[in-house]
C-alpha positions as CSV (number, residue, x, y, z in Angstrom):
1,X,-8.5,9.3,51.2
2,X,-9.5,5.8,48.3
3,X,-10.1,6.1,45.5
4,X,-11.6,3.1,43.7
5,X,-10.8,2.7,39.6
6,X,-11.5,-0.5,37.5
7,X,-8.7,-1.9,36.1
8,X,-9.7,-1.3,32.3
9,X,-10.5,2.0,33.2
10,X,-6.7,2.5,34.4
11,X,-5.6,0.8,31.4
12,X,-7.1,2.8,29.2
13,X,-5.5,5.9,31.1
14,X,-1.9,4.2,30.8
15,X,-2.7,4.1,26.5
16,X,-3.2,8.1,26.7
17,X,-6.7,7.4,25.5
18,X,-10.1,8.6,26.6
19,X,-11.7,6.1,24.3
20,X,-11.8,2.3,22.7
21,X,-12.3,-1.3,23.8
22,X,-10.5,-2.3,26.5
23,X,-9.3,-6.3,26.2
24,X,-7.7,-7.6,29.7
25,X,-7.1,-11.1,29.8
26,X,-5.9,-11.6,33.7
27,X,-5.6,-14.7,36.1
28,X,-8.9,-16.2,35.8
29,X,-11.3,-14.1,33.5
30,X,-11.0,-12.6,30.3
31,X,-12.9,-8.8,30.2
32,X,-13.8,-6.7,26.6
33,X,-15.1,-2.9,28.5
34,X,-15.8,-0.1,26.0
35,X,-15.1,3.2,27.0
36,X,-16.6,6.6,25.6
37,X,-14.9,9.6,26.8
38,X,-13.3,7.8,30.2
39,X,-16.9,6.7,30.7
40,X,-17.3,2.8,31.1
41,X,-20.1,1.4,28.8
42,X,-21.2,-1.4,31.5
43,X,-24.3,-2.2,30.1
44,X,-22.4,-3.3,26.7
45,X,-19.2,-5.3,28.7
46,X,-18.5,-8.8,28.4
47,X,-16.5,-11.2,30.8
48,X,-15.4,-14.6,30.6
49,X,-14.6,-16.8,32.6
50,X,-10.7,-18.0,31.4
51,X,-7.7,-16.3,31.7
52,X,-3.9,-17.1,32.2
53,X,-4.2,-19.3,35.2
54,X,-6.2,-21.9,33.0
55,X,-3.5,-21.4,30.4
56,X,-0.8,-22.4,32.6
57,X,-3.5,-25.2,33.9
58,X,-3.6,-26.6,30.3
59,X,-0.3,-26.7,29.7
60,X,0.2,-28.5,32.6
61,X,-1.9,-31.3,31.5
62,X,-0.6,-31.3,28.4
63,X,2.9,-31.9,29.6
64,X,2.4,-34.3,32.1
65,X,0.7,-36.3,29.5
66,X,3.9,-36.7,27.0
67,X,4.8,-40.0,26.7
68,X,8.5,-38.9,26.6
69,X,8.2,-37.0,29.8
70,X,11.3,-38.4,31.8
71,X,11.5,-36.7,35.4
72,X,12.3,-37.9,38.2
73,X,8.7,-37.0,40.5
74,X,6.1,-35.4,37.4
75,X,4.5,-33.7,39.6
76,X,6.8,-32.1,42.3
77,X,9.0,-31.1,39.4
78,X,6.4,-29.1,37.2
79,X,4.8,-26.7,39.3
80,X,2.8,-24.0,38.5
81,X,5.9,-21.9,39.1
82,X,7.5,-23.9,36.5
83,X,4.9,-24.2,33.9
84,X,3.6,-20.3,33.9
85,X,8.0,-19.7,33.1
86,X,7.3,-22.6,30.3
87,X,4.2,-20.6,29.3
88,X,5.4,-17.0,29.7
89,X,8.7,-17.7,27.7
90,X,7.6,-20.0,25.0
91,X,3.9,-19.3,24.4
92,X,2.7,-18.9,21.2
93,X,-0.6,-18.0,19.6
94,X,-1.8,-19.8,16.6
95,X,-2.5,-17.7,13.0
96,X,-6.0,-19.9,13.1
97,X,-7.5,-22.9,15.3
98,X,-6.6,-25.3,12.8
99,X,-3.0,-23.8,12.7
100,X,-3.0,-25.0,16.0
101,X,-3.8,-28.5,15.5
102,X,-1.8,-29.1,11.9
103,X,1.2,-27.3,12.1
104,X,4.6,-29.1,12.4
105,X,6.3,-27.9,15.4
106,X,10.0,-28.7,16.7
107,X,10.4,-29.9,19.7
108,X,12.1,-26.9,22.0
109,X,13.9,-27.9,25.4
110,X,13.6,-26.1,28.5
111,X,15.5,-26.8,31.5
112,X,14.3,-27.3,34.9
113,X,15.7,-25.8,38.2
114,X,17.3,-29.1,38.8
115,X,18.6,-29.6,35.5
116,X,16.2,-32.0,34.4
117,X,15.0,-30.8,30.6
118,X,11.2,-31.2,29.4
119,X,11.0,-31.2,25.7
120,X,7.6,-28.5,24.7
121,X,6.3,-28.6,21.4
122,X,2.8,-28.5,19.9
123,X,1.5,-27.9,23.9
124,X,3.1,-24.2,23.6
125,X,0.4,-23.4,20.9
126,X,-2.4,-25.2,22.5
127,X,-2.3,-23.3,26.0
128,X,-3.1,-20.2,24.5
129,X,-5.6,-21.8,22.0
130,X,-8.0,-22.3,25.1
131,X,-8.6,-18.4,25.0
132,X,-10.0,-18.3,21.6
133,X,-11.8,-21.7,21.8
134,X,-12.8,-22.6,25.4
135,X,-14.1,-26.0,24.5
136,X,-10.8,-27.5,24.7
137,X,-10.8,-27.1,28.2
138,X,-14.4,-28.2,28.3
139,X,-15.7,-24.9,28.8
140,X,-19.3,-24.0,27.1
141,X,-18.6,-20.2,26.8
142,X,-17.4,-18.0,23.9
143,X,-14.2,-17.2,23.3
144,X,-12.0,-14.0,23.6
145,X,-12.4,-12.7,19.9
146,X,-16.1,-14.1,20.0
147,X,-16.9,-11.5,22.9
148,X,-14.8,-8.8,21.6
149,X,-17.0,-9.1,18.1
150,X,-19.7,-8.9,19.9
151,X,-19.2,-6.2,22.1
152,X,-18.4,-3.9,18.5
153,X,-21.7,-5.2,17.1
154,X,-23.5,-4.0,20.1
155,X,-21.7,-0.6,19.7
156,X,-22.8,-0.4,16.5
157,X,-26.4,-1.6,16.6
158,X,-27.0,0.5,19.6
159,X,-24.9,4.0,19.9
160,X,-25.4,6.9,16.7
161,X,-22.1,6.3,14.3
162,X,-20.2,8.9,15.6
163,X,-20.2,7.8,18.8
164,X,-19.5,4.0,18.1
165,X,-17.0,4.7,15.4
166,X,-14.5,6.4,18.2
167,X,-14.6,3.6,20.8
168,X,-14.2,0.7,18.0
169,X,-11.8,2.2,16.0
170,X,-8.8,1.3,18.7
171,X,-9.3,-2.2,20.4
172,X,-6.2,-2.1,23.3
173,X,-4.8,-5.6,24.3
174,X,-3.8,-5.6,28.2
175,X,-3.0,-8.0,30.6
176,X,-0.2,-10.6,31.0
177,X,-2.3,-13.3,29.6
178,X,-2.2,-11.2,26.0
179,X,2.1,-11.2,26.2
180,X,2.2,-15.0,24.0
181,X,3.8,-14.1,20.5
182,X,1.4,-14.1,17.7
183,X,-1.7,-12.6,20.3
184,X,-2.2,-9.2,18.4
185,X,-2.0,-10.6,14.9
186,X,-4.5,-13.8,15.8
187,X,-6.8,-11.1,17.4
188,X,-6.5,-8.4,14.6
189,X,-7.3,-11.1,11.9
190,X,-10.6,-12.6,13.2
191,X,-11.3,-9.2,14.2
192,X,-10.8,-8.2,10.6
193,X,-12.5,-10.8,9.2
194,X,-16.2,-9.8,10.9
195,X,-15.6,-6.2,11.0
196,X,-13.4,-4.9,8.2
197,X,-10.6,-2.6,8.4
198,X,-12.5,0.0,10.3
199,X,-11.0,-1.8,14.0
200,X,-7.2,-1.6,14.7
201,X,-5.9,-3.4,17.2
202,X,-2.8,-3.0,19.3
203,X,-1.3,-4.6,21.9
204,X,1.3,-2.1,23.7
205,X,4.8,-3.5,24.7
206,X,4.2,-2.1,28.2
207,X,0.5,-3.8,28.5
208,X,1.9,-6.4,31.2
209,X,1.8,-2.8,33.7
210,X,-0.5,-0.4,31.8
211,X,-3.4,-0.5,34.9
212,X,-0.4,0.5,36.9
213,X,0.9,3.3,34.7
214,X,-2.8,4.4,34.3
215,X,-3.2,4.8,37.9
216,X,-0.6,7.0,38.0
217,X,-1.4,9.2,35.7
218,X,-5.1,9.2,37.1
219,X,-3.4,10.3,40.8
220,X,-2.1,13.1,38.9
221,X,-4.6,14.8,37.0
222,X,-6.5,16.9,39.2
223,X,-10.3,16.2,39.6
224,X,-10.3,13.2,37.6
225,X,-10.7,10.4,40.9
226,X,-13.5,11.1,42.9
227,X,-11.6,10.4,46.7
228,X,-13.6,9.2,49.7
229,X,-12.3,10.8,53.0
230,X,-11.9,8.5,56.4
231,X,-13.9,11.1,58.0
232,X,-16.7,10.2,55.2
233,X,-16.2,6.6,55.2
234,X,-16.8,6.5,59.3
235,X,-20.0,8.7,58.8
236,X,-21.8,6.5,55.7
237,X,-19.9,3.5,55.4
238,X,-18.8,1.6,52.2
239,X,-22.1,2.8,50.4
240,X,-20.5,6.3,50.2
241,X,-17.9,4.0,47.8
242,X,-19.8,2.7,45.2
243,X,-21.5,6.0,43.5
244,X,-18.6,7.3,42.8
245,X,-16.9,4.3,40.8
246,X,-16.2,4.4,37.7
């Protein structure tokens, strides 16, 4: 038999939680899902359009922009392979927007396959900035933190307290795009800032897998997937699928 789970549902499994705000930045879009008793709130979820791949996109750019770039072919040498390493290992995420831009940042050196060595400095700050203020990649949409906020206003404005007050009271980073250094505390402070103390955020060390881990778990627990047979899938088709997603 399939099974079909949303990967924020299986992410939420993998934090041993029935309940909260699930946060996945992946490859290309950024999704905020609430979840009330391993039921997805859809009509309250936010998705952007921006995830990792645009990161390692920007700092692309970036890089091959340095007037002290010395390589032999720019190009050929910095591939995405290359760059996402660069991005993955050195990373960071600003304390504010403006930390971004103003801080003083030393140079750090990373060595290429070939030996060649790119200097990265400022650029490791502003490939994750893009998630939290899409402009500077000349997007028009909201950022990360802007949809989570909203998503917890919505909670609030439209579900009784009790209700609202379990699923915001644990936001759950996931996703390899939230691994940078400095993600959880940039996210936790302009999270704090709107919403008060009330919304803890955490970003679990194993988050880079959780949807994995969660899907696991979910296999296990008897009655929780709702499986589709071969025998039923010949009968009705895909449509049999989609009623019984999560």
């Amino acid at each position: 038999g399939v099974s079909y789970m949303p990967q924020e549902f299986a992410s939420l499994l993998g934090s041993a939680r029935t309940s909260g705000i699930i946060v996945n930045v992946g490859a290309s879009y950024t999704s905020v899902v609430p979840i009330y008793k391993l039921n997805i709130l859809r009509q309250f979820t936010q998705v952007i359009p921006i995830g990792g791949r645009d990161c390692t996109a920007t700092l692309s750019a970036l890089l091959l922009s340095r007037p002290d770039l010395n390589l032999y072919h720019k190009e050929h040498d910095l591939t995405q392979d290359v760059v996402t390493d660069i991005k993955e290992k050195h990373g960071v995420v600003a304390k504010s927007s403006k930390d971004a831009m103003e801080r003083e940042v030393k140079d750090i050196t990373y060595e290429l396959p070939d030996c060649q060595t790119v200097n990265v400095g400022r650029e490791r700050f502003l490939c994750t900035e893009i998630l939290f203020n899409p402009h500077l990649a000349g997007r028009t949409h909201p950022g990360m933190t802007d949809i989570i906020s909203t998503v917890i206003s919505n909670l609030r404005t439209d579900l009784n307290p009790t209700e609202s007050e379990e699923i915001t009271k644990c936001v759950i980073l996931t996703g390899a795009g939230t691994m940078p250094m400095g993600m959880c505390e940039r996210v936790k402070d302009e999270i704090g800032r709107v919403h008060g103390d009330g919304v803890k955020v955490i970003a679990p060390p194993e988050r880079r897998s959780i949807a994995w881990m969660g899907g696991s778990i979910a296999t296990s627990v008897e009655g929780l997937l709702a499986w589709t047979m071969k025998e039923e899938y010949e009968e009705f088709g895909p449509d049999i699928i989609h009623p019984r997603c999560y």
